[in-house]
C-alpha positions in Angstrom: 85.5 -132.2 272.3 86.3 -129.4 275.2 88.8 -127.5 272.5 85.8 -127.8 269.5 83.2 -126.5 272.5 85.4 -123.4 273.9 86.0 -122.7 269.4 82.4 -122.3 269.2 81.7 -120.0 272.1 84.7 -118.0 270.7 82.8 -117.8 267.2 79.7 -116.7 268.8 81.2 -114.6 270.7 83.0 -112.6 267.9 80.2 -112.4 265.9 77.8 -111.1 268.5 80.3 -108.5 269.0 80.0 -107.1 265.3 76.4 -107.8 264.9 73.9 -105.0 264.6 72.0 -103.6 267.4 68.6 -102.2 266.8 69.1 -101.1 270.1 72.0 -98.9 269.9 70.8 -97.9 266.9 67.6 -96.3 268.5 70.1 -94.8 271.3 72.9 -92.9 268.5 69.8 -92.0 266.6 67.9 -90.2 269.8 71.4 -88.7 270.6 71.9 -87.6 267.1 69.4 -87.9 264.2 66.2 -87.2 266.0 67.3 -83.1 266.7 66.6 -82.7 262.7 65.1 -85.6 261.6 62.2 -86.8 264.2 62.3 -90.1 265.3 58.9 -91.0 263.8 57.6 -87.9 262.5 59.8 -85.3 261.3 60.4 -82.5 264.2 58.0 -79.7 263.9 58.6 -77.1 260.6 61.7 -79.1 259.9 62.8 -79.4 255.9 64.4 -82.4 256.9 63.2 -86.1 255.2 61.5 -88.6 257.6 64.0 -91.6 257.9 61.6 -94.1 259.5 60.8 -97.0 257.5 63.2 -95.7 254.3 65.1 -98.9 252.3 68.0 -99.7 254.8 70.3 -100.2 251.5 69.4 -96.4 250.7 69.9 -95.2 254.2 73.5 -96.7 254.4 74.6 -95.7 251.0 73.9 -92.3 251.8 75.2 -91.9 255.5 78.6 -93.6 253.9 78.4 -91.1 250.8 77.9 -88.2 254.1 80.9 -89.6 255.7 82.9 -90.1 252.5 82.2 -86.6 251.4 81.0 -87.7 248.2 77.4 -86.5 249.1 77.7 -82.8 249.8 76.3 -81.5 253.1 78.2 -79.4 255.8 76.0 -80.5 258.7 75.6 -84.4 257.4 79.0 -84.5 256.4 80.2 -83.1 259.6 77.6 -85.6 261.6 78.1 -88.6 259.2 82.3 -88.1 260.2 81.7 -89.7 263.2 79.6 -92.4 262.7 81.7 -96.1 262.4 80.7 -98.3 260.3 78.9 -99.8 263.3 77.0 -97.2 263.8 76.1 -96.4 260.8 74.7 -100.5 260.8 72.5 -99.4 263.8 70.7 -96.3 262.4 69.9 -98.0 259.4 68.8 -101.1 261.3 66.4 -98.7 264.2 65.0 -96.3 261.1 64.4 -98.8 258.3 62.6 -101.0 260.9 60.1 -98.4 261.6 56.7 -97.6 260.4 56.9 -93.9 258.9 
């Protein structure tokens, strides 16, 4: 019973440690997105697309394609780079829950 107990906290405890976080989602995308992008509006006179409340699938294709250099950019793709796939969970979890 004790050995079936201590598996399941181990279980939870893995997956809680991969799961998304809206949270640090909201922090990398203060720390990083906002500057071009605007966390709810875009930033003032900036040509840059809104990303709150866009299709989370859409979001995370393209940050990938950014990272992957398959989607040409040499700000995103420097930007995208360093995002793990974690992170790149994250953003897409804060902006997609948004309202634009």
């Amino acid at each position: 019973m004790k050995r079936l107990l201590l598996s399941g906290l181990l279980l939870l405890t893995v997956q809680g440690a991969n799961a998304t976080s809206i949270f640090a989602g909201q922090a990398k995308a203060a720390a990083v997105c906002s500057q071009c992008h605007g966390i709810r509006t875009p930033s003032a006179d900036a040509p840059f697309p809104q990303l709150a409340g866009r299709d989370a699938d859409y979001l995370q294709s393209a940050l990938k394609q950014y990272r992957d250099k398959t989607r040409k950019s040499d700000i995103m793709n420097a930007i995208a780079g360093s995002l793990s796939d974690d992170d790149i969970a994250n953003v897409v979890a804060y902006y997609a829950r948004l309202k634009p």
